[in-house]
RODO-2510 file (C-alpha; in nm, 4 decimals, decimal comma):
residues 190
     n   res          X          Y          Z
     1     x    10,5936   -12,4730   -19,7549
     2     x    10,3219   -12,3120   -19,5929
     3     x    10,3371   -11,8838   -19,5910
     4     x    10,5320   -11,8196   -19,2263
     5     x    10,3092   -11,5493   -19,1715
     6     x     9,9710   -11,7447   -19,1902
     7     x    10,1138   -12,0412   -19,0506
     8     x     9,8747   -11,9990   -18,7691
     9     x    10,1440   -11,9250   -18,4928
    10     x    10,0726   -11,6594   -18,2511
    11     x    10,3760   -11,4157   -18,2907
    12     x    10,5114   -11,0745   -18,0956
    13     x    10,2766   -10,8163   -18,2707
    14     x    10,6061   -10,6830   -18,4522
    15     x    10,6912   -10,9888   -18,5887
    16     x    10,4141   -11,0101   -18,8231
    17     x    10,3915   -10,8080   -19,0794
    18     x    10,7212   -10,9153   -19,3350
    19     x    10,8714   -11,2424   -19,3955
    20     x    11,2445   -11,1148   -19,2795
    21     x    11,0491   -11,0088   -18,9404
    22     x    10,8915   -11,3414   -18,8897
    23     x    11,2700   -11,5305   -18,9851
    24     x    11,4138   -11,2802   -18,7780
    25     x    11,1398   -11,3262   -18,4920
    26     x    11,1604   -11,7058   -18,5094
    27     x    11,5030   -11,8213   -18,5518
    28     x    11,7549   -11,5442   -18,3848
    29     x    11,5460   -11,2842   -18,1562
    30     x    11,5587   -11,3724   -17,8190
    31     x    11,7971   -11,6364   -17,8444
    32     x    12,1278   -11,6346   -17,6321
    33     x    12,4154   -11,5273   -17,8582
    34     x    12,7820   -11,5580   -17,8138
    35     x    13,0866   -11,4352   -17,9376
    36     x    13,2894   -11,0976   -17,9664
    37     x    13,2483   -11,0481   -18,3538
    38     x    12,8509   -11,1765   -18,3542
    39     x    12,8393   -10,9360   -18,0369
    40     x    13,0479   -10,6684   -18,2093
    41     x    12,8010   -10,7386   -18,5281
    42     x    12,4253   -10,6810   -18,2784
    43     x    12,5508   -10,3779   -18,1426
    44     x    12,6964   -10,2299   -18,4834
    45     x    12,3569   -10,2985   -18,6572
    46     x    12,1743   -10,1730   -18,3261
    47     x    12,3296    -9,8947   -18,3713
    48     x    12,2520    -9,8173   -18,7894
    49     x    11,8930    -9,9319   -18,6385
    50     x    11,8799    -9,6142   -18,4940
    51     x    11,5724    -9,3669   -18,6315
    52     x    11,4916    -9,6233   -18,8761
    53     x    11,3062    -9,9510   -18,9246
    54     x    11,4852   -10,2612   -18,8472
    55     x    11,3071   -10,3767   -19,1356
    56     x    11,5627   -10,1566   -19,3189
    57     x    11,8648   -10,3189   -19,1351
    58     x    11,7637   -10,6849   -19,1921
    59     x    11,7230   -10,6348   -19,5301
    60     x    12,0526   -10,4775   -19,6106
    61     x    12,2599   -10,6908   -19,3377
    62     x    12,4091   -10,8835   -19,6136
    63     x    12,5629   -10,5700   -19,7669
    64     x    12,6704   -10,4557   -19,3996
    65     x    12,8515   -10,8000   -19,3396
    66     x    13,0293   -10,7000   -19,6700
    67     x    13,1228   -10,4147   -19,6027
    68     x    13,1872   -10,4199   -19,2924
    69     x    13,4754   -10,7174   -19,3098
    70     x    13,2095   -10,9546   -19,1368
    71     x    13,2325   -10,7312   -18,8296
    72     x    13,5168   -10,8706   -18,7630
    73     x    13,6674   -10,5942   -18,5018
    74     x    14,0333   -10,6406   -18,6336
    75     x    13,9480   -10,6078   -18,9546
    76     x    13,6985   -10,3005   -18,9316
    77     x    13,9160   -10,1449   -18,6939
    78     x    14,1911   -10,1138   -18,9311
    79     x    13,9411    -9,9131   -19,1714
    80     x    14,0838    -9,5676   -19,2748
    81     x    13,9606    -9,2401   -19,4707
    82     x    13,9241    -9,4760   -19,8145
    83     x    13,7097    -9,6961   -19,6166
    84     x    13,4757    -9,4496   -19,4261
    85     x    13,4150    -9,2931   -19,8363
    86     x    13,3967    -9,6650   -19,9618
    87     x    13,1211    -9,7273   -19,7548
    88     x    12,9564    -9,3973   -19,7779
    89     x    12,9252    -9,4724   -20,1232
    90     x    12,7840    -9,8377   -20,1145
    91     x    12,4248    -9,8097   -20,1349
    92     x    12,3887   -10,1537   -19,9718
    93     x    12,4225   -10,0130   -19,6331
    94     x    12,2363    -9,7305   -19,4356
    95     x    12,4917    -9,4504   -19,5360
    96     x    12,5174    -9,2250   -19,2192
    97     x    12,8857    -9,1206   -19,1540
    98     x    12,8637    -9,0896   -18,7609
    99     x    12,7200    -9,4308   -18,7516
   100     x    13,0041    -9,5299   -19,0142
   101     x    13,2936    -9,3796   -18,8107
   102     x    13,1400    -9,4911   -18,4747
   103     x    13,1340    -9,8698   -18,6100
   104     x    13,5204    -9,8031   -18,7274
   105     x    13,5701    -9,6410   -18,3803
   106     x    13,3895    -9,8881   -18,1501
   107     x    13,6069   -10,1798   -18,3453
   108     x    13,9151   -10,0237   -18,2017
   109     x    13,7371    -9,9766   -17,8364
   110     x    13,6647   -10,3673   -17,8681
   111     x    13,9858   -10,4204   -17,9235
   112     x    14,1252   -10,2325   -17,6204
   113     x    13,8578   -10,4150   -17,3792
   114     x    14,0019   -10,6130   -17,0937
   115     x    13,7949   -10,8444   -17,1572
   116     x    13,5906   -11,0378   -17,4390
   117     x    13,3097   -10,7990   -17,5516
   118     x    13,0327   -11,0671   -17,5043
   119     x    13,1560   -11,1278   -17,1730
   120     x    13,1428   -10,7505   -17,1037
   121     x    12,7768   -10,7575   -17,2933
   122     x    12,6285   -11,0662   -17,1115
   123     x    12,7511   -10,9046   -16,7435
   124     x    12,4427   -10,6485   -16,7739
   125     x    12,1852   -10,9881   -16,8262
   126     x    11,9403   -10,9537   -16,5754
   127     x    11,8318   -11,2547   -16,3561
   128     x    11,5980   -11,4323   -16,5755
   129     x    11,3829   -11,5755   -16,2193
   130     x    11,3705   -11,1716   -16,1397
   131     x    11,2048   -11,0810   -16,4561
   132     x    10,8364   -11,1303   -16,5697
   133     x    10,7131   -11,1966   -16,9531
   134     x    10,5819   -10,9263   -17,0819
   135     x    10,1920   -10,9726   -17,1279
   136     x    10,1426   -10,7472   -17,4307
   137     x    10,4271   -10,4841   -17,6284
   138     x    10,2876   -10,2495   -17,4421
   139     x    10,4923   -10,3845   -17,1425
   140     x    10,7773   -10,4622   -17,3122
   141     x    11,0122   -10,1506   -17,1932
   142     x    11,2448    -9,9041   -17,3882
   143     x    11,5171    -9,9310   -17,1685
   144     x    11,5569   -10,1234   -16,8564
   145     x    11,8677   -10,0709   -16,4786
   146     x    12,0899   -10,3006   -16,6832
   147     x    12,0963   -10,1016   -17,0319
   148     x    12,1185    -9,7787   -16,9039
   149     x    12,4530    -9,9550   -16,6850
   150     x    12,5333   -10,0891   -17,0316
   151     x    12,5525    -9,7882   -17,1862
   152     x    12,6933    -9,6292   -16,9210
   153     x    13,0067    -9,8907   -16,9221
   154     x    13,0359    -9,9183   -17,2862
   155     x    13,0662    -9,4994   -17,2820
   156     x    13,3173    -9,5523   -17,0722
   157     x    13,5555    -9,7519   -17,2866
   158     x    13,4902    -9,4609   -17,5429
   159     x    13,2268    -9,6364   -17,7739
   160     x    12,9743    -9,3830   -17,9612
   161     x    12,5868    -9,4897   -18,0174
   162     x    12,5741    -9,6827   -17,7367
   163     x    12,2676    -9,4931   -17,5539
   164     x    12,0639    -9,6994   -17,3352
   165     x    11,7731    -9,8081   -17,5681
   166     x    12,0283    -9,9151   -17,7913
   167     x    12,1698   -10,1378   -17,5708
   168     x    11,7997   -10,2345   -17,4409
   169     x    11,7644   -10,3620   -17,8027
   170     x    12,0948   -10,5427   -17,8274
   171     x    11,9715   -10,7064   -17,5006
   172     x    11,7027   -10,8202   -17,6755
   173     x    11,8440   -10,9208   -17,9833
   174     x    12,1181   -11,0902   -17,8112
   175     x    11,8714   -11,3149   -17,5628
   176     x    12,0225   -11,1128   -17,2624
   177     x    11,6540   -11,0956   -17,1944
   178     x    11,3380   -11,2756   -17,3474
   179     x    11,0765   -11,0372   -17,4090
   180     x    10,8935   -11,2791   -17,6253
   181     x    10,4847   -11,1841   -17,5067
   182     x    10,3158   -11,4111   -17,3126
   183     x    10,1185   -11,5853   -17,6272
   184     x    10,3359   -11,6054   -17,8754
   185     x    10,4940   -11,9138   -17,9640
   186     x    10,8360   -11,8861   -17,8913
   187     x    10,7715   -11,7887   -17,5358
   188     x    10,6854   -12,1538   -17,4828
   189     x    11,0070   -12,2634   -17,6471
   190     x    11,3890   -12,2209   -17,5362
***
């Protein structure tokens, strides 16, 4: 199996540089997701993203989906004290106890939403015919109208590291937009 990255494919200029980027880049980044606990999941991880590489986060995103009940929001929600020291003592995941009692806090907001949480998510998706490919990273933004309304709306319902870039990288993630660059491979490809 040829070496995915010197298979010769042009790539996003992050994508490049580890074989869990270039997975990551070519099989889920960009691409449409559904579903309140793969939702619940994005913006979880988004959110442990936060100040560090997501390097960091794809590598230890096994561990997380252990620990973390699969993300399932029922589950995670019903974490307690044991739980929050549990996981502040499993060196699987990134160990930060706001973003450990925000994930066990945003659970129960998901919960209380009125409706689905990728429905809620996939209301801030811009008009794909409105938006143009970004030529280079250097015009792929930080933030964008619909993730600082994200944020906005999911601060609302009471959820906790949900600031605007982190939702502009959920966005991303998620396929709300494609800001695959204008070369790279999977621009050309749905």
């Amino acid at each position: 199996m040829p070496n995915p990255i010197t298979d010769g494919r042009a790539r996003c200029g992050w994508a490049g540089s580890a074989p869990e980027y270039v997975a990551y880049h070519d099989e889920e980044w960009g691409r449409p997701l559904r579903g309140v606990t793969a939702m619940f999941e994005r913006l979880s991880l988004e959110a442990f993203q936060s100040g560090l590489s997501w390097l960091v986060i794809l590598r230890k995103r096994p561990a997380f989906r252990a620990a973390f009940a699969g993300f399932d929001p029922a589950a995670v929600a019903a974490f307690d004290h044991s739980d929050v020291e549990r996981l502040l003592g499993d060196a699987g995941i990134v160990r930060n106890r706001a973003k450990i009692e925000a994930t066990i806090h945003n659970a129960g907001r998901v919960l209380a939403l009125e409706q689905p949480l990728d429905e809620l998510l996939w209301s801030f998706a811009p008009d794909p015919a409105t938006r143009t490919r970004p030529a280079t990273l250097a015009d792929v933004p930080a933030t964008s109208p619909e993730s600082v309304a994200m944020a906005r709306a999911l601060k609302r319902q009471g959820m906790r590291f949900v600031g605007p870039t982190t939702c502009y990288a959920l966005m991303q993630a998620a396929g709300l937009v494609d800001d695959h660059v204008a070369d790279c491979w999977r621009a050309a490809t749905p």
